[in-house]
LUMDREN-530703 format. One line per field, with one value per residue (C-alpha): residue number from 1; residue in one letter; x, y, z. Coordinates in steps of 0.2 Angstrom, whole numbers, plus 2048, in hexadecimal, padded with zeros to 3 digits. Each point is the difference from the previous one (the first is absolute). Layout:
// LUMDREN-530703
i <- NUM, ...;
aa <- A, ...;
u <- X, ...;
v <- Y, ...;
w <- Z, ...;
END
This chain:
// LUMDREN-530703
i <- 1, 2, 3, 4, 5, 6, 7, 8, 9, 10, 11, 12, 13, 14, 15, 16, 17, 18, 19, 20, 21, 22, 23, 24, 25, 26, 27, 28, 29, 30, 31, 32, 33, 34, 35, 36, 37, 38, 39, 40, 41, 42, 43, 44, 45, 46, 47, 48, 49, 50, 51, 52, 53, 54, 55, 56, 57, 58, 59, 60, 61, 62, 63, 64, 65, 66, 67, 68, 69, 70, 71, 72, 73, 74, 75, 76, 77, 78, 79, 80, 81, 82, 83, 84, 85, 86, 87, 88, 89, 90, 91, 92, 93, 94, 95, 96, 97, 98, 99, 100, 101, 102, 103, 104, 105, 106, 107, 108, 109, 110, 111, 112, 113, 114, 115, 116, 117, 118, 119, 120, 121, 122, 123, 124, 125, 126, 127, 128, 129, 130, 131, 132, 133, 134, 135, 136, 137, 138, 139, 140, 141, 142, 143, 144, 145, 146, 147, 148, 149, 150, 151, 152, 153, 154, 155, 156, 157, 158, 159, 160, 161, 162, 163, 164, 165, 166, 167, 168, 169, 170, 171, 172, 173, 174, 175, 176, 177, 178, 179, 180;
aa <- X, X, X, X, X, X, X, X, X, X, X, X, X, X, X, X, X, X, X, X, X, X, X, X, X, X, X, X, X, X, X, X, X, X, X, X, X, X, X, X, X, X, X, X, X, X, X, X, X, X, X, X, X, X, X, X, X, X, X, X, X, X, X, X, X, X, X, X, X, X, X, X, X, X, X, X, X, X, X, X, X, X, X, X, X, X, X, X, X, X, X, X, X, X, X, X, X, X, X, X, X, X, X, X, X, X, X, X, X, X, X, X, X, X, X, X, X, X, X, X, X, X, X, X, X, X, X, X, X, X, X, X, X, X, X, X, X, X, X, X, X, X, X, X, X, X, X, X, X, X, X, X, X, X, X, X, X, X, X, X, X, X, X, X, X, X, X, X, X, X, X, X, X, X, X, X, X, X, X, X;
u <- D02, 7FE, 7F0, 805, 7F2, 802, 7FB, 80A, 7F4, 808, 7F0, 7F6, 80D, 802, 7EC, 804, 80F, 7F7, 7F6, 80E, 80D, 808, 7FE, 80F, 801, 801, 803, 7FE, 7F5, 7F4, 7F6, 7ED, 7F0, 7F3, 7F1, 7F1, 804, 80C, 805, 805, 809, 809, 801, 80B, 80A, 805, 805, 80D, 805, 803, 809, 80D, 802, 7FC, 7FC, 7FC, 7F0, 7FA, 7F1, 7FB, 7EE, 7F4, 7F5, 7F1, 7F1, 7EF, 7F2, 7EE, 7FC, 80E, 7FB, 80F, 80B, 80C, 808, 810, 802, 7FF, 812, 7FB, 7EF, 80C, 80B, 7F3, 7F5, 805, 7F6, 7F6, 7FB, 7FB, 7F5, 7F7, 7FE, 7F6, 7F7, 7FA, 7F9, 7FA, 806, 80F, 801, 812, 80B, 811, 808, 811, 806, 811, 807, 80B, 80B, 80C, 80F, 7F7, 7F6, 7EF, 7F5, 7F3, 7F6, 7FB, 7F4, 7F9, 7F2, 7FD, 7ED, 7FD, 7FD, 808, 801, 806, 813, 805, 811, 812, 806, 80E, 7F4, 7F7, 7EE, 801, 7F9, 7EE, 7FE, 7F5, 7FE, 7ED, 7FF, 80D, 7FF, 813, 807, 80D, 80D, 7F9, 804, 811, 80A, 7FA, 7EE, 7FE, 80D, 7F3, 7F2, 809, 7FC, 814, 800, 7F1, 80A, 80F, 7F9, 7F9, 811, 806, 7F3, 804, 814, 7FB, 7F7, 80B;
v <- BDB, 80A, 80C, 80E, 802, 810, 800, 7FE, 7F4, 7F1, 7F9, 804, 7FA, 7EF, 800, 806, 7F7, 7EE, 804, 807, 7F9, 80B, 811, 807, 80C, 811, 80E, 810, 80C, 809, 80F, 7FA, 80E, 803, 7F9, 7F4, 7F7, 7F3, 7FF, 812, 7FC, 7F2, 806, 80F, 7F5, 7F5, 811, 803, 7F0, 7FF, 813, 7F6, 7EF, 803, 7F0, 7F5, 7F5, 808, 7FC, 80C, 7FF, 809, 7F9, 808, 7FE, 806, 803, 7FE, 80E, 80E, 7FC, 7FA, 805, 801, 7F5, 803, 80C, 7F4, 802, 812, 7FC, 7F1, 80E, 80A, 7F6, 7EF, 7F0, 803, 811, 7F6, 7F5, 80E, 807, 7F3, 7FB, 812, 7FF, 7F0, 7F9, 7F3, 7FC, 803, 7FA, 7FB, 803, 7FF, 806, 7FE, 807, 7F7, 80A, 7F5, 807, 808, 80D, 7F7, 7FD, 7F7, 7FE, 7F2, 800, 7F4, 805, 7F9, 802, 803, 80B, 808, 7FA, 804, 7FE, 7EE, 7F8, 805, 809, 805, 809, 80D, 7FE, 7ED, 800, 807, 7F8, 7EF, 7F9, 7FB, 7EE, 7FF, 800, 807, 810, 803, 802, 7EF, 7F6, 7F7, 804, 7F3, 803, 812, 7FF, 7F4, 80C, 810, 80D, 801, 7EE, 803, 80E, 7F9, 7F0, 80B, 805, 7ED, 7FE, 80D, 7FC, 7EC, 806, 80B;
w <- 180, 80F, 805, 80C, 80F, 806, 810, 811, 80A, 801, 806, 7EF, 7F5, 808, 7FC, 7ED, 7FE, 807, 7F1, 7F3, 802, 7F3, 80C, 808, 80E, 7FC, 80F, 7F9, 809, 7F3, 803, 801, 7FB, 808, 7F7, 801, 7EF, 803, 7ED, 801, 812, 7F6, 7EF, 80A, 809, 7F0, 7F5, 811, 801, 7EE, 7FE, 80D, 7F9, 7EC, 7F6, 80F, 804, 80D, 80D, 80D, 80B, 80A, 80E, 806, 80C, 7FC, 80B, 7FB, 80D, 7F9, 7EE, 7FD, 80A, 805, 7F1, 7FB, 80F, 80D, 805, 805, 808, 80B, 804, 807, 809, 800, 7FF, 80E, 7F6, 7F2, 80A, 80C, 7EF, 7F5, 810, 803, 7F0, 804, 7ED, 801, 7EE, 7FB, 7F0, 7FF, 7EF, 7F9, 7F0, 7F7, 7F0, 7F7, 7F2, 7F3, 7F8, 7F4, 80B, 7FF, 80F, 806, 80F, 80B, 80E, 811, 809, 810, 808, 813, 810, 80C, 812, 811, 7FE, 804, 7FC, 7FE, 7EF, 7F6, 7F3, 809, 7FD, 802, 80F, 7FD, 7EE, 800, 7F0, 7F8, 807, 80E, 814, 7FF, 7FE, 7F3, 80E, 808, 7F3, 7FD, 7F1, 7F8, 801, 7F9, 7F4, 7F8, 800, 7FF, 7F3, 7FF, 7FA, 7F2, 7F7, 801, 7FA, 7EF, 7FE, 800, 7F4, 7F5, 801, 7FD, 7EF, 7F7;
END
């Protein structure tokens, strides 16, 4: 039994795969609304992504970055905050505000053949620092996590997939998979 993951970073699926072994890469490019809640970012992208491949498991995510000093944002619209300003931008931003507090979070949505859904979460605590370290995930670079000296981007491979909110959610999904 295969799970599509619908997603075409190869980087994020070798991280949800090392975990579900039973994922398989799925490149389909799916229209993604504009919203602050992640389910209803994910819940949208499931209902495309089932419309195209009908009676599929199916997993799709959204990962977002939170910051204390925006209330929140900007979330699930971090792609378009990156686009506009950056890394740096984020950083001159929460230290303007002189509040670093930030939050990583990932969450997935996992539909069985059946058309039911459920969501699974990892939240990862931290601040935002002056960019340090090279990326291939664009705000890697300002995000230290609650406990570290390291940025995301400083780390190895090895290191944040261990910590990362990526890893959390998809290790409820194994968990939920395992039980049934």
């Amino acid at each position: 039994m295969t799970i599509g993951f619908v997603t075409g970073n190869a980087n994020k699926f070798a991280e949800a795969r090392a975990i579900v072994p039973e994922l398989e890469m799925l490149e389909m490019d799916l229209p993604e609304i504009q919203e602050i809640d992640a389910q209803a970012i994910i819940g949208a992208k499931l209902a495309e992504a089932v419309r195209r491949m009908p009676g599929r498991e199916l997993v799709v995510e959204d990962t977002s970055l939170s910051l204390k000093c925006l209330n929140g944002l900007p979330g699930p619209l971090i792609k378009w905050f990156l686009q506009a300003m950056g890394p740096r931008g984020l950083y001159e931003i929460a230290s303007k505000f002189s509040e670093t507090r930030a939050t990583a979070r990932t969450m997935i949505g996992y539909m069985d053949g059946a058309g039911a859904v459920r969501f699974f979460e990892g939240t990862v605590a931290g601040s935002i620092v002056v960019p340090r370290g090279a990326t291939k995930f664009g705000w890697d670079p300002v995000f230290r996590p609650s406990g570290h000296l390291k940025t995301f981007a400083e780390m190895t491979r090895e290191e944040k997939n261990a910590i990362s909110m990526r890893r959390q959610a998809f290790a409820g999904l194994k968990a939920f998979l395992d039980g049934r």
